[in-house]
N, C-alpha and C positions, 0 to 999 in steps of 0.2 A: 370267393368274391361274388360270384353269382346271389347270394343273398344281401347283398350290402347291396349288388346293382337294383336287386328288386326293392328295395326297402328304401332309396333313393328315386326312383323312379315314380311311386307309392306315394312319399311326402311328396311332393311335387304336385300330386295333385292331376295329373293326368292331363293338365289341363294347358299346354304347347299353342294348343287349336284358339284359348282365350286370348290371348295377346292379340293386344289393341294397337289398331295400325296408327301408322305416325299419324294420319290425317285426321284421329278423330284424338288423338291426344291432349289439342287446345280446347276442350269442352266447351269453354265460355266464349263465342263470337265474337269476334273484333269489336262490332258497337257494343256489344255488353259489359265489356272489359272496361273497369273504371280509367281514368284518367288520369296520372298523379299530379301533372302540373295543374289540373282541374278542382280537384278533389283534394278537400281536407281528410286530414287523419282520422280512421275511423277511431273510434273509441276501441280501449284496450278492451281483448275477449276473455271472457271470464274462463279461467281454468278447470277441466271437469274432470276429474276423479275416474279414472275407470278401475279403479283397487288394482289388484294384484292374480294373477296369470298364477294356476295352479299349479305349485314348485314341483320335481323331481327331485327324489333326494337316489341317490347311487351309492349301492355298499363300496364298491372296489377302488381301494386304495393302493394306486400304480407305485407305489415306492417300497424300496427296499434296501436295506442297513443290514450289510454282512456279518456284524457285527467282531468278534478278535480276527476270525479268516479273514477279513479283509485286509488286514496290513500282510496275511499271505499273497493277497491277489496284487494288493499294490507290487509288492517285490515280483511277480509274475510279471506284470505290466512292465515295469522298470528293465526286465532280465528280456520282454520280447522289444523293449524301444530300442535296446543295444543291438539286438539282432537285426530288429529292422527299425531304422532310423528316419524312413524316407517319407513325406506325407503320403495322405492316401492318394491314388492316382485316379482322381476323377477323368481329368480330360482322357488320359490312355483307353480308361472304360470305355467310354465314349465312342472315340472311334474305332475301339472292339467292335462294341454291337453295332453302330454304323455301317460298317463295312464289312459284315461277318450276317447283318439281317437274314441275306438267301440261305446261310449254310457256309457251315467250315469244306471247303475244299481243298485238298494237297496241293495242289497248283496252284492255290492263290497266295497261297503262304510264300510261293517264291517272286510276290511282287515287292518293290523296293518299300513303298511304303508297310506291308504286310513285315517284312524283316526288319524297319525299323521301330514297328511296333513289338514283336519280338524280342529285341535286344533293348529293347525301355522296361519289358517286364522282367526281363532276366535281371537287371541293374537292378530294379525296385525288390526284384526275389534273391539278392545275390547273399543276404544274413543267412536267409531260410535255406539257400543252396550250399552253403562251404558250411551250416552245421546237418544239413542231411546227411551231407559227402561226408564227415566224421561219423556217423551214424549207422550209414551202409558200411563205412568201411570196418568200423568196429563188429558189427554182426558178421561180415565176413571174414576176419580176419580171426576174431577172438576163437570161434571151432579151430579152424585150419593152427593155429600156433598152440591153442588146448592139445589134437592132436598127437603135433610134433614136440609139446612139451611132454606126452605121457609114455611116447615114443622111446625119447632122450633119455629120459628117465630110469627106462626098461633094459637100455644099454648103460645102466651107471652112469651116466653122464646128467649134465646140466640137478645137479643138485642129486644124482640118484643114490649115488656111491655110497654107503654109508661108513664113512671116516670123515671124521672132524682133525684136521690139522690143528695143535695147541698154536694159541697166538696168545699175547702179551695182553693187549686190548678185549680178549672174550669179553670178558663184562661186563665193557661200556659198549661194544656193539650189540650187544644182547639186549642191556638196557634202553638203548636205543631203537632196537627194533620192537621193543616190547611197546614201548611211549607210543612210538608210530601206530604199531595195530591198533592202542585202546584208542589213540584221535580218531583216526580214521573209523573203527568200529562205534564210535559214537558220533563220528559224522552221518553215518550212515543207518544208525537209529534217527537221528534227528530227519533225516529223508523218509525214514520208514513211518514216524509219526504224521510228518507233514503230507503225504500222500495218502495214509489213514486218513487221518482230518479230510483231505478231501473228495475222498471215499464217501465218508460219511454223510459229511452234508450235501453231497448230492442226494443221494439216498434220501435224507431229510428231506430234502426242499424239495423233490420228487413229491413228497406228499402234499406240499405246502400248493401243485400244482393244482389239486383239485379246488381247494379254495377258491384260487384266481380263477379258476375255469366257472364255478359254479357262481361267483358275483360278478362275472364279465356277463355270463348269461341271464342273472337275473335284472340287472341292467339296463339289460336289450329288453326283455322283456316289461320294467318297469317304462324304459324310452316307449316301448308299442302301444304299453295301457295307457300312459297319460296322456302318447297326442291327441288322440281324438278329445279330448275334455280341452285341452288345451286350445285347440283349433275353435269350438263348439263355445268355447269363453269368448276366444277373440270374435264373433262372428257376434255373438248372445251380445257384447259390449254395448252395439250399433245401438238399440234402446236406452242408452245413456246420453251419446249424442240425439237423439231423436227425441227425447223428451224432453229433453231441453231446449230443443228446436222448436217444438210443440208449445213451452213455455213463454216464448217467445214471440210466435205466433199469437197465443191469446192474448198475451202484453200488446200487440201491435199497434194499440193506439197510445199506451204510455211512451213505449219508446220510440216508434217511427214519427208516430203525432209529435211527439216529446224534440226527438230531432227538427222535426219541420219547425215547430214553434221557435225553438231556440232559432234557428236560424233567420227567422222573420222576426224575431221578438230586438233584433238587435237596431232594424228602424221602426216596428214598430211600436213598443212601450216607450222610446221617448217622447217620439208625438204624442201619445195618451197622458203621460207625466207631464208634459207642456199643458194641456188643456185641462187635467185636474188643478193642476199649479195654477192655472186661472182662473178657475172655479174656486180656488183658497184664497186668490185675491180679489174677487166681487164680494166675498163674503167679509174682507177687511175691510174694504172699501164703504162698505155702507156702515159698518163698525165707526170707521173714521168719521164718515160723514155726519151719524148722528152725533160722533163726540162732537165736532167742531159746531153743528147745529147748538145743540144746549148748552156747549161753553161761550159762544159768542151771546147768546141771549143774557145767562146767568151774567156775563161779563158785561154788556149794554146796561142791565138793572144797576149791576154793584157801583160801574162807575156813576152813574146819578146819584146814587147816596154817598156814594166817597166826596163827590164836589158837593155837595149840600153838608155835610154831617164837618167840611174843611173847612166852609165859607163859613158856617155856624160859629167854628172854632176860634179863626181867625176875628170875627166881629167880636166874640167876645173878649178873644187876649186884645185888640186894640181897646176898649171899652176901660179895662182894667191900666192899659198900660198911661191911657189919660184920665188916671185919679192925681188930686192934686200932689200925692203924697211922691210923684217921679219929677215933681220940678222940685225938690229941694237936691243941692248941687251937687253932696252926697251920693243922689243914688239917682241923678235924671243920667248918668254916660250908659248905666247897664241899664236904664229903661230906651234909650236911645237905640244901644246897640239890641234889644228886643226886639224894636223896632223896623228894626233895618230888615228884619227875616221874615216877617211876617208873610211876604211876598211868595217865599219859598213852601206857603200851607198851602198846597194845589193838586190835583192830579197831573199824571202826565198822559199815560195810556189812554186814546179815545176810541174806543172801539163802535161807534157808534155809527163811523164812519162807512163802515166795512160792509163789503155786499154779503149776502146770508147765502148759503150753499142748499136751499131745499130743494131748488128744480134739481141739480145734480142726484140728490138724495130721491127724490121722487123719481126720476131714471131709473135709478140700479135697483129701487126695491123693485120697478116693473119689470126689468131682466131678469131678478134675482125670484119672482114667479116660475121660471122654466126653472127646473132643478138638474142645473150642467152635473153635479157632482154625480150625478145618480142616471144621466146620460155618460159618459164617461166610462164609470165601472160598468154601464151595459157592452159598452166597447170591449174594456176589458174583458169581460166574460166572453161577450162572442170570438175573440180570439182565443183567447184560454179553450173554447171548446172545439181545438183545431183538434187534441186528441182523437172526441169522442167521433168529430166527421171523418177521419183517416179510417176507424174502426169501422164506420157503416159503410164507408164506401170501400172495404178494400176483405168485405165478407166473402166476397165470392172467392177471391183470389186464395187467401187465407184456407179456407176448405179444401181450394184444388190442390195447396202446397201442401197440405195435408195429407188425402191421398197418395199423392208423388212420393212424400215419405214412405205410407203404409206400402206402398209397389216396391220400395228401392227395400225396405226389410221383407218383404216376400222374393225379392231377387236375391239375396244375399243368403235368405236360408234354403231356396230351392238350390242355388248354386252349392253350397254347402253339403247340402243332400245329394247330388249329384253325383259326387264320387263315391264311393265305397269304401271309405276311409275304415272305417271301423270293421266292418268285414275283414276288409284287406290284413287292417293290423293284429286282427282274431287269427286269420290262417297264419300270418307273421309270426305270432307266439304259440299256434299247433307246431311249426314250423322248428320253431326254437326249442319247444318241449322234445319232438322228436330229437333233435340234433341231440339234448343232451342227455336225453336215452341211450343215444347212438355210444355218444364218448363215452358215457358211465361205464355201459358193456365193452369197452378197453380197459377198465380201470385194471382188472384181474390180469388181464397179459402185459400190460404196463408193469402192472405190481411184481410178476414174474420175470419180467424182460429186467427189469431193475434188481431181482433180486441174482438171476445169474450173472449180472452186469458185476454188483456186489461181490458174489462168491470167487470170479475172473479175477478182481484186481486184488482180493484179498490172498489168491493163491499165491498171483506175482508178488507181493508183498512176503506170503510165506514162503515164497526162494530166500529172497535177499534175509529174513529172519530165521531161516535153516543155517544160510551162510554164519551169520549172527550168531546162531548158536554153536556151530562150532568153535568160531574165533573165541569166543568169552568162555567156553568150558575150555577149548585149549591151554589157553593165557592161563584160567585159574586153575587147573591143572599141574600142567608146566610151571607156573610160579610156586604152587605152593609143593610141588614134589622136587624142584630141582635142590639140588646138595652141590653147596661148594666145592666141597671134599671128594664126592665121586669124578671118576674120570668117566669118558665117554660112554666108554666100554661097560659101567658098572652103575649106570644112572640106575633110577627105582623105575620101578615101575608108574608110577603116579605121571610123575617124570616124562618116560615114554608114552603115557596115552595122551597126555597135552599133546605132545609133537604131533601123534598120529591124527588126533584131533582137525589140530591145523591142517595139516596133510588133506585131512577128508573137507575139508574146508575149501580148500583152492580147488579141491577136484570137483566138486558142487558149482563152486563160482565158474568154474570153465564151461562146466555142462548148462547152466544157467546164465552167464551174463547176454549171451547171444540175443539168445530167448528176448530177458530183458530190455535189450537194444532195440530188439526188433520194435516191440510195442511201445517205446518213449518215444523211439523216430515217427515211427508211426501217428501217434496221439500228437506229436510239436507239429510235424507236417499238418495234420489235418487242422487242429484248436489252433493251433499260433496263426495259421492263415485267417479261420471266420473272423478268431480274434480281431486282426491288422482288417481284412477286409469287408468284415458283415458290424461286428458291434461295436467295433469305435465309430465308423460311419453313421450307424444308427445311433450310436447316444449322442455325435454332433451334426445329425443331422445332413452329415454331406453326404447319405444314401438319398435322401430327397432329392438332393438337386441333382441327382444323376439321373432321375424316374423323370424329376419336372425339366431337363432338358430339350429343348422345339426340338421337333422331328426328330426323337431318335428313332422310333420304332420305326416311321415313313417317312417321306419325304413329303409327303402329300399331308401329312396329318402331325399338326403343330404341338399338340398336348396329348399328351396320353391318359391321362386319366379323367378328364372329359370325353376324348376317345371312346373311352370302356365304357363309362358311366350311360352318356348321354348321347353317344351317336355321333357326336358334336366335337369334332380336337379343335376348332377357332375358339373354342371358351377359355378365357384368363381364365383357367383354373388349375393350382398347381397342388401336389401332394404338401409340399413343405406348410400353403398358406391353408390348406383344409387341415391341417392337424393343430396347426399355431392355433386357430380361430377353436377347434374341439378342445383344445388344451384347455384353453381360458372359458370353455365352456358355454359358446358360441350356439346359438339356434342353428339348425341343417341346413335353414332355408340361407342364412349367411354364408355360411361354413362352404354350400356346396354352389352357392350362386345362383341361385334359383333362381333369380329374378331374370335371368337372361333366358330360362324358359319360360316362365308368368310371373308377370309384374304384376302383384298384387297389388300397386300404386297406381296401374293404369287401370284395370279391373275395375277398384273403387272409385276414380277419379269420373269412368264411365258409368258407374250404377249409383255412386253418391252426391257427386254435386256435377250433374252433368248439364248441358246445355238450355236444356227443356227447362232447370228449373232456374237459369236465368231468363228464359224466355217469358215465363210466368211473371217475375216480378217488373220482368220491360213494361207488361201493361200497367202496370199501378198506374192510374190517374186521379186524383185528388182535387176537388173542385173544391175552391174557396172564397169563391165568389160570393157566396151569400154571405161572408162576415161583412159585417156594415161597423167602422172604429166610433163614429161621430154622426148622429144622428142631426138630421135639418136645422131642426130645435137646435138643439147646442151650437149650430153652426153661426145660427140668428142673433143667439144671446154673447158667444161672442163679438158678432161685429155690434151688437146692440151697446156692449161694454164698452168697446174702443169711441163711440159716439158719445157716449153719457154724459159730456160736459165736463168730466173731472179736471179735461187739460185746459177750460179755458178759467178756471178758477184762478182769481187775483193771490196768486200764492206769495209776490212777493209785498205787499200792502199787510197782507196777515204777518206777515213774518218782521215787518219795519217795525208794526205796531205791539210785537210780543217781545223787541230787542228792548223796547221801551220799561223804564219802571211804570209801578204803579202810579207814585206819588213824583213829584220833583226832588223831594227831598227823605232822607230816610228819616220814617217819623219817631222812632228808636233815639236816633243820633241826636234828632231836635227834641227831643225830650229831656234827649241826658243834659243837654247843652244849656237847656233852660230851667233846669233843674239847678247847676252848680253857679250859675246865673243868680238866683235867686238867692242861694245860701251865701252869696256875697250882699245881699240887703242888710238893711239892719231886721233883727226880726220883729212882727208884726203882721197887719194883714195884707199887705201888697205881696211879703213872700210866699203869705201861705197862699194868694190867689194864684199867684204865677206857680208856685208849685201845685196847685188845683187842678192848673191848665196842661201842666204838665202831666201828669194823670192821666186827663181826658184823649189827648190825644196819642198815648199809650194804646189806652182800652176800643182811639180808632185802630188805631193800627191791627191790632189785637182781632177786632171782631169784623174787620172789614178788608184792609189790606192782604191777610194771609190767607183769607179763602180764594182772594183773588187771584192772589199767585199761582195756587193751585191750579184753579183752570184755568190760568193761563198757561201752566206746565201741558196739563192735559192739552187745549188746544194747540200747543206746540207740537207733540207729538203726533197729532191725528195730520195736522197742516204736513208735515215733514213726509209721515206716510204716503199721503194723499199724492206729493209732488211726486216720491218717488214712483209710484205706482204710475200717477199719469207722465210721468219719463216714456216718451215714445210708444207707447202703447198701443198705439193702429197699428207701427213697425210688430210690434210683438205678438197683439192679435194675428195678423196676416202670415209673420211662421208659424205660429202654431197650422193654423191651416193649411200651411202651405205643407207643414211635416203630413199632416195627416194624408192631406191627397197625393202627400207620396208614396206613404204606405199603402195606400187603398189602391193602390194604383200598383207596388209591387203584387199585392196579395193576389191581384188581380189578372193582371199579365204578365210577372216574374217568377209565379208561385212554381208554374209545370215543371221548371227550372230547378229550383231548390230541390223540390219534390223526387225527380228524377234522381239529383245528387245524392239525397238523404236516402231514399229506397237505394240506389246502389251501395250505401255507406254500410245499410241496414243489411241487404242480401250478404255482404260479406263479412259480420260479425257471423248470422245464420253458417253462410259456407268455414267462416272459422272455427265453428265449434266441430262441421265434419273435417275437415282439416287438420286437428287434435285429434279426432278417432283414428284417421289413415296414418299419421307421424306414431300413435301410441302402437298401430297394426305394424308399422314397418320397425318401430324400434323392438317390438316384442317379439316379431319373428326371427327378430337380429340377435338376442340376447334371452328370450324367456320360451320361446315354445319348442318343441322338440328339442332341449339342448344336449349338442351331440358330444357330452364327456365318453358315454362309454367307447366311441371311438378311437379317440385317443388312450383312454383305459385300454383296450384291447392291444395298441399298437406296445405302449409301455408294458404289459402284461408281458407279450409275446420275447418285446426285447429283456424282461425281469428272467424269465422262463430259460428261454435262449441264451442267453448269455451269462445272469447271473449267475443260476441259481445250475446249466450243463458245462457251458466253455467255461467259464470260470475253474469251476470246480474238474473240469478234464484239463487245464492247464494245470494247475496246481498239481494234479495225482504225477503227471509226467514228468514235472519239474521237481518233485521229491523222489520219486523213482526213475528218474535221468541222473539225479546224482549219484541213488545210491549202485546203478549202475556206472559210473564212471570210478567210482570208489573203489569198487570190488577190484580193480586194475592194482593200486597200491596196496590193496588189498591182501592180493594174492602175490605182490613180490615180499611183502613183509614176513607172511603165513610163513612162506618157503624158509626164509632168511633163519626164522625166528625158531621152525622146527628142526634144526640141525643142534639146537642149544638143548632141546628136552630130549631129544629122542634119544635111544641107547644103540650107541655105534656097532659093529663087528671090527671093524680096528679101531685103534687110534696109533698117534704118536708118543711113542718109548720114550725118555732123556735118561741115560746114566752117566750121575759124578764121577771124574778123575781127578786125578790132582793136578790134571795137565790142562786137560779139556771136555768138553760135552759132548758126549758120542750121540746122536742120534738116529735112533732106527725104528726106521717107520713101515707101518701099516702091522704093526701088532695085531695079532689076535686077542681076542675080547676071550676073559678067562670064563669057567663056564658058569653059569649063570645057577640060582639054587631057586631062584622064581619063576613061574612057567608066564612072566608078563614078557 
């Protein structure tokens, strides 16, 4: 661990001594600090791009698939949960090392808590205790009764004697014992393979070890080369926020100016709109004036000939209507009722009457000399060039922010340079190179240590398969030489070596299962324990929470592997969350809490938008006094307008005399009237003169009445105009003004106000954009730079290695060769049972027939034999 502390200590940056005290933490001083109940919403800040943080890619792939051995190890699993049933015993742990920190002492063993921690581990060891105690007892027992079995033997006894008693049943016990040895002799292959099997794949995955050794190493080595690049990215980034800073900066009259404007533009372009809109209305107004001028004259003229061109008309239809030819009786009633109308041949409209509108007209074209419209848009313009005066006056500032930039990227890379990163992480990977130098030159006595490892269990295995092969040459032996027909005494020889067979079988098994005992016990005690207490803990993680436990190593020192690391056990930092975070492939600087030794947020916070450069933009002052909205002129021609006489025009006189027709009566109508008039005469020339008359006054209508209409339309429209324009119009002249001297009058001494608001609005879109660099620095530390998988790789390595690929595989060898040593027990009662059926007696039992009864005389001599078997 001494290299992981240097290599943690390393990324870190060295830098303990740079943390920034609480008091310089708030950068931006109280008065600089906007307002919110003050202060509108700044404008949303534009998103910057700092690409992509140069990846780490890592060979080593912490997983592992047993592949068919595995449903071995499950049944291992299942065979050690029976034994021990009992969760893992964290807390007991616990106050092991707690109370055992100074050193095991015999004396302290006899305190009460000390024994009741004792009799918790015996209860949790009590599976692994009553199958050791079958274990030792078997290794002791099984010599001593071998022994006394070969003893027993030696005096004819316990199966020595060689006479077989004839029984009724020989050949279903025979058969019986024979069934027996082959189960059990194939139970006891099927151990012999299974313990092979995993033999082998340790052996195997012994080499598979180098693998994971050499991509855990390369790894590290690829985590060493890429930090520096990665560090030296994030650092390099700050030029992205910074030229855009810079961007910004030279904009500073589009958008600061651009702020101020809006901000003023919201009293000030009304008032402008007010005074051009009355500059659109002098321009109608004289428009009007002259219509109503030339319509009332033209309309003065037309009416004198309309009454002259009427009275004409009339003198004549009377003239005609006293020809003698209207007193005959016939036709004097429709000369009569002619008559009666003649009255209704009149004008009616006298416009004659009416005052003339030039003095008014003569006013406004003398206003209408100043050209407001073009005073006005100069207003506009001098406001509109609020941008370019933010930009002259705020040159100096703009430079110094500048600078202050260029210092704060000469801090950040002198800082940068500062530590000896890339040195450091050079020795790091000599460091590494060495190391796996180091290991390689084990690979050979590994390779050897595994290989006698191999030859050892293969021997044990070749007991149990000597055994094996006597039992199965016995059996085929014995089966295939035994004779129905012969008696004890006279078996074949075939016969006989079966038995002896079996015989040299049990005797093997005797001298051998001890042995065998020994090393099953042996191997359950040691693998069944890491098993229950190293890597199931490790694969669920409750070895972590026994390490991240407060205080177990001190009393005094709350975490231990901040302890180790950093000097420091008050760090919330535990094993369990520094592996969760490498798992998911977490930055070191997250992983390992870095920021409780250098705040890389405070760091930046102090070198990138720190207080200096709000104090720069405090000064911003903006003078805009010099905009002028409404020039004198404009100011004259307005109130010159509101005088001009327009309101005291006789508008309702104009308007009585235009509601008026032209004539009294529609000359149309009296035409048609006196037209069908007529065609009631008799014909001749009184109708065609009345219809003559009718005609003429047609063709007045026609060439006199309808122009008149006309403008009389026209002056309708200019009259209506005119009125409504002169509607209150000194009222309306005098807000406009009055709008204007309000604006002139914020621009003037409300501006420093705005101004102040809009520069601070502005300074923190500027601070948002670094704002984005420190959030993209702190997320990338979190998640992209140094990310620490091979960590975690190495811990899953270790437990792959450990567990899978040794305990695994040494449970499984003992639990195939545990059985086939408990087998060999039934084993060897069977052998015995089974070899009194082949072998060839020295007596047996005589019967001879009587006619009475069965004499039997026993222990016969075996006649002599003509085989030397």
């Amino acid at each position: 661990m001494l290299w992981a502390r240097w290599l943690v200590l390393l990324l870190c940056w060295g830098a303990t001594s740079g943390e920034q005290p609480e008091d310089e933490r708030s950068a931006l001083p109280a008065e600089g600090q906007p307002d919110p109940r003050r202060q509108r919403s700044p404008p949303p800040v534009e998103p910057l791009d700092f690409g992509f943080v140069p990846a780490a890619v890592y060979d080593t792939h912490a997983y592992y698939e047993p592949g068919p051995i595995g449903l071995l190890f499950h049944v291992v699993h299942a065979f050690l949960y029976v034994v021990q049933p009992n969760p893992f015993p964290k807390d007991m742990i616990i106050k092991v090392i707690q109370q055992n920190m100074g050193g095991i002492k015999i004396e302290e063993w006899r305190k009460p808590e000390n024994v009741v921690l004792l009799l918790q581990w015996v209860y949790y060891e009590v599976g692994f205790l009553i199958c050791t105690t079958v274990g030792v007892l078997l290794l002791v027992v099984t010599p001593i009764i071998g022994a006394c079995f070969c003893v027993c033997r030696c005096c004819e006894n316990c199966g020595g004697e060689m006479h077989q008693r004839q029984r009724k049943n020989a050949d279903c016990q025979r058969g019986f014992f024979t069934a027996s040895l082959i189960a059990t002799s194939v139970l006891i292959i099927v151990g012999v393979v299974i313990a092979y099997a995993a033999n082998h794949n340790m052996s195997l995955h012994v080499k598979s070890t180098r693998r994971l050794i050499n991509t855990n190493i390369r790894d590290l080595k690829t985590f060493a080369n890429n930090t520096p690049s990665q560090i030296d990215y994030l650092m390099g980034q700050y030029i992205t926020a910074k030229n855009k800073v810079l961007s910004e900066l030279d904009n500073i009259g589009p958008l600061l100016g651009g702020r101020i404007h809006s901000q003023l533009e919201k009293e000030v372009v009304p008032s402008l709109d007010g005074a051009l809109r009355m500059a659109g209305a002098m321009r109608e107004t004289k428009e009007a004036l002259e219509n109503v001028s030339s319509a009332l004259e033209v309309l003065q003229e037309a009416t004198g000939r309309l009454k002259a061109s009427l009275s004409d008309e009339r003198a004549s239809l009377s003239n005609t209507l006293s020809d003698p030819a209207c007193t005959n009786g016939a036709v004097s009633h429709t000369c009569s009722s002619v008559r009666a109308t003649l009255a209704q041949l009149g004008a009616n409209a006298d416009f004659s009457r009416l005052a003339d509108v030039n003095q008014a007209l003569a006013n406004v074209n003398v206003i209408l000399g100043t050209d407001l419209s073009n005073i006005v848009q100069k207003g506009y313009s001098s406001f509109n060039d609020t941008p370019r005066l933010v930009k002259e006056q705020t040159r100096n500032i703009v430079s110094g922010v500048k600078s202050m930039l260029d210092k704060i990227g000469t801090e950040i890379n002198s800082f940068a340079k500062m530590f000896p990163v890339e040195s450091s992480l050079a020795n790091f990977t000599t460091f590494l190179n060495l190391q796996q130098k180091t290991v390689e030159s084990y690979y050979p006595q590994l390779d050897q240590m595994d290989f006698y490892r191999w030859i050892g269990c293969v021997g044990a295995l070749c007991m149990v398969v000597l055994v094996l092969a006597f039992n199965i040459l016995g059996l085929l032996c014995g089966t295939c030489g035994y004779d129905r027909q012969a008696t004890p005494t006279t078996r074949g020889c075939l016969s006989n070596t079966g038995g002896n067979l079996l015989m040299a079988g049990v005797g093997f098994s005797f001298i051998f299962a001890w042995v065998l005992m020994g090393v099953v016990t042996t191997l359950f005690v040691v693998g069944g324990n890491v098993e229950k207490l190293l890597c199931e803990p490790l694969a669920n993680r409750q070895l972590f929470k026994i390490i991240d436990t407060p205080f177990l190593v001190h009393p005094a020192k709350k975490n231990f592997l901040p302890g180790m690391l950093f000097q420091n056990p008050n760090i919330d930092l535990t094993l369990g969350s520094m592996y969760s975070d490498c798992y998911e492939n977490s930055g070191l600087y997250h992983a390992l809490q870095l920021e409780t030794m250098f705040n890389i947020n405070s760091f930046l916070n102090r070198t990138v938008y720190n207080k200096d450069l709000a104090k720069v933009f405090e000064n911003v002052q903006v003078d805009l006094q010099g905009i002028s909205l409404l020039e004198q002129a404009g100011r004259d021609a307005l109130i010159n307008f509101a005088n001009s006489g327009i309101g005291y025009i006789d508008y309702d006189s104009y308007l009585a005399e235009l509601n008026k027709g032209v004539t009294l009566v529609d000359l149309l109508t009296f035409s048609a009237d006196l037209e069908a008039q007529a065609d009631q005469l008799p014909r001749g020339a009184l109708e065609n003169a009345l219809k003559g008359h009718a005609s003429s006054i047609r063709q007045i209508h026609r060439d006199q009445v309808l122009p008149m209409e006309r403008e009389m339309s026209t002056l309708s429209q200019s009259i209506k105009q005119l009125q409504r324009t002169s509607s209150d119009l000194p009222v309306k002249v005098t807000n406009i003004l009055s709008a204007i001297d309000a604006a002139e009058y914020l621009i003037a001494h409300n501006a420093s106000h705005v101004v102040k608001q809009e520069t601070r609005g502005y300074m923190q879109s500027l601070v948002g954009y670094f704002r984005q660099y420190t959030q993209w620095v702190k997320n990338s530390l979190s998640g992209e730079v140094a990310p620490c998988k091979p960590i975690s790789n190495m811990v899953d390595s270790m437990e792959i290695v450990a567990c899978s690929f040794i305990i695994d595989s040494v449970n499984t060898f003992w639990f195939g060769l545990g059985g086939c040593s408990i087998l060999l027990i039934p084993s060897i009662i069977f052998s015995i049972k089974l070899a009194k059926y082949y072998r060839r007696m020295d007596t047996e039992d005589v019967f001879e027939d009587s006619p009475y009864s069965l004499t039997h005389f026993s222990r016969a001599s075996a006649p002599p034999s003509s085989s030397n078997c």
